[in-house]
N, C-alpha and C positions, 0 to 999 in steps of 0.2 A: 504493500500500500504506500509504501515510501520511504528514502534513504535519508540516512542524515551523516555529512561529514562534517569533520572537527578539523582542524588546521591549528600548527604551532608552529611560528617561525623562530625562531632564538637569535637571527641576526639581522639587523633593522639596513636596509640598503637604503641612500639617501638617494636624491634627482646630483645628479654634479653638479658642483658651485665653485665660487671663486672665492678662497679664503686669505689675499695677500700674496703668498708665496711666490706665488711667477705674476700674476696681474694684480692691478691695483681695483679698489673697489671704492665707491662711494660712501661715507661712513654716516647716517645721518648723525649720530649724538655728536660730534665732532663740528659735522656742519665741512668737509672738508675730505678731499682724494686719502687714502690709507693705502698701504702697501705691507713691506716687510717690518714696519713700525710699528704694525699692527697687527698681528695673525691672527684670524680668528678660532680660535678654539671652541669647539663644540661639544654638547653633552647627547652625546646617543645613546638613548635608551634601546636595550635590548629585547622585545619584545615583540610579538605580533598575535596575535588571536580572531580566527574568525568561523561560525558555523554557519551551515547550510544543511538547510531540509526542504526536500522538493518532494511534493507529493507527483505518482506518477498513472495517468491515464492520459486519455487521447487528445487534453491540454494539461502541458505540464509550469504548475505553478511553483515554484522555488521560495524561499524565505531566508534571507540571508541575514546578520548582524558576523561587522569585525569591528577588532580593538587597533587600528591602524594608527598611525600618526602622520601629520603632514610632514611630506617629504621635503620640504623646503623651509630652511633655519629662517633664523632671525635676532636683530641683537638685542639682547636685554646686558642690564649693567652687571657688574658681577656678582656672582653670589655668594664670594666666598671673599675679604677683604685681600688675602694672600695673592688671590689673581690680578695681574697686573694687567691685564687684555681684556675684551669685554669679553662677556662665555654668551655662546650661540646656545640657541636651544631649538629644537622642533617639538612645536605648540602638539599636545595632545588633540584627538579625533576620535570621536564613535561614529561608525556609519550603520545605519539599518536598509536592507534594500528587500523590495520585490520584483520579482518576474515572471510574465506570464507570456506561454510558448505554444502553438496549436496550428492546425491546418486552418489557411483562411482562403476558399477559393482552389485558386492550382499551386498555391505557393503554402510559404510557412509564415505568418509573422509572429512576430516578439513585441512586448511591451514590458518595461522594465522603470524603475523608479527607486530613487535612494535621496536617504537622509542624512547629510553631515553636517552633524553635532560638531563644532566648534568648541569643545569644555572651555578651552583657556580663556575663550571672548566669546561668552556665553551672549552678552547685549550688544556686538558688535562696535562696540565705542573704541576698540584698541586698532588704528591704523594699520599697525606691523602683520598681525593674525587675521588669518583667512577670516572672513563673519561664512557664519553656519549659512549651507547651501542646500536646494533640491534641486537632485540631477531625474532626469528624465530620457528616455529611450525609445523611439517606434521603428521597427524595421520590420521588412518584407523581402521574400526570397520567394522565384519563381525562375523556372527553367523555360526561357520563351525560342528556345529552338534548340534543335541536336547538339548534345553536351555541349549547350550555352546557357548559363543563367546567370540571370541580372537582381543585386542585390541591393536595397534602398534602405537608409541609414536617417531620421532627424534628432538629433540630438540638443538637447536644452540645460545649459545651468543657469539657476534661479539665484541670485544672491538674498539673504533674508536680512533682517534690519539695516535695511539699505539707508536708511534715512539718517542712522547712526553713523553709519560709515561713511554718506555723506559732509555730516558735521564735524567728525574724526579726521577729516583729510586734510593734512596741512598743507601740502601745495601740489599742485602738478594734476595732469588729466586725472580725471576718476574712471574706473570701468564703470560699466553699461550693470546693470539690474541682469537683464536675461543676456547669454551669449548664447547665440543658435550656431548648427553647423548640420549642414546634409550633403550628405555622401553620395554617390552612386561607387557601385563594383561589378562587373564582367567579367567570368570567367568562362573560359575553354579551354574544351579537355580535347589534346589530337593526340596522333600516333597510339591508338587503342586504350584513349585516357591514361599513357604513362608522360605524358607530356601536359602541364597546366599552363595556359596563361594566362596571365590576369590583370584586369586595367581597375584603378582604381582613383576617382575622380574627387573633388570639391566642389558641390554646385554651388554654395554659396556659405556664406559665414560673415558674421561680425564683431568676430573679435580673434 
């Protein structure tokens, strides 16, 4: 009637960043370019946690929550008086998500949807930290000629107390509330389907 898996990561992989070393970075509390004068040192937490149970019939609905962290630091002052550099931190994240998967028609679509919790900037007033998001998902899969099928993607993030983060912004463009982005993809399959290719496009986006 349905699986349910568990997931533990034990080591936390960050997005690449620039911490001083070989390039120099912008430093806001400084107000001023930083380099080797400044390294930034980082606390990574080592953790990851996330489960999944999807009930399974002829639409298959999924129910996810992970214990994630955003992948992208940021500077706080130090925490320890000893430390002479500022110490980077990546801001804590709960995300909860659903999805739902089924034949629609001659194809397959998906709809999918998730919650990120923001813990660290729960009211969105802190600048530096992501404010808590809703992501959204619609896609459609359909084979419109001999091992050829065409795959349709709209994706949405929602920023939530926008209005706070509005106010929070101390200079420079603000993002946008929603970033939309839709996809197309075509694939084909030759030489006895050991051969794929595949095109995959951006029809539009704004951000």
């Amino acid at each position: 009637m349905a699986n349910l898996d568990i997931v533990y990561t034990p080591k936390f992989d960050t997005d690449r960043y620039i911490d001083g070393g070989r390039l120099s970075y912008w430093n806001s509390q400084t107000g001023s370019l930083a380099g080797n004068n400044a390294i930034v040192h980082t606390d990574k937490p080592n953790r990851g946690f996330a489960m999944k149970k999807s009930l399974q019939d002829s639409i298959k609905i999924s129910i996810i929550t992970k214990r994630p962290i955003w992948l992208s630091w940021l500077l706080e002052k130090p925490r320890r008086p000893e430390h002479c550099d500022d110490q980077a931190i990546f801001p804590s994240l709960y995300v909860f998500g659903a999805s739902v998967r089924g034949t629609i028609g001659k194809g397959i679509g998906n709809l999918e949807a998730g919650y990120y919790d923001s813990t660290d900037d729960s009211d969105g007033s802190n600048p530096l930290i992501n404010n808590s998001e809703m992501r959204y998902l619609a896609g459609y899969t359909q084979e419109i000629g001999k091992d050829l099928t065409m795959g349709l993607q709209y994706y949405v993030e929602q920023m939530l107390d926008y209005n706070a983060y509005l106010r929070s912004l101390p200079s420079g463009p603000a993002r946008d509330r929603y970033r939309n982005l839709a996809t197309l993809r075509l694939t084909k399959l030759l030489m006895n389907q050991d051969l794929r290719l595949s095109l995959f496009n951006v029809l539009f986006t704004n951000g």
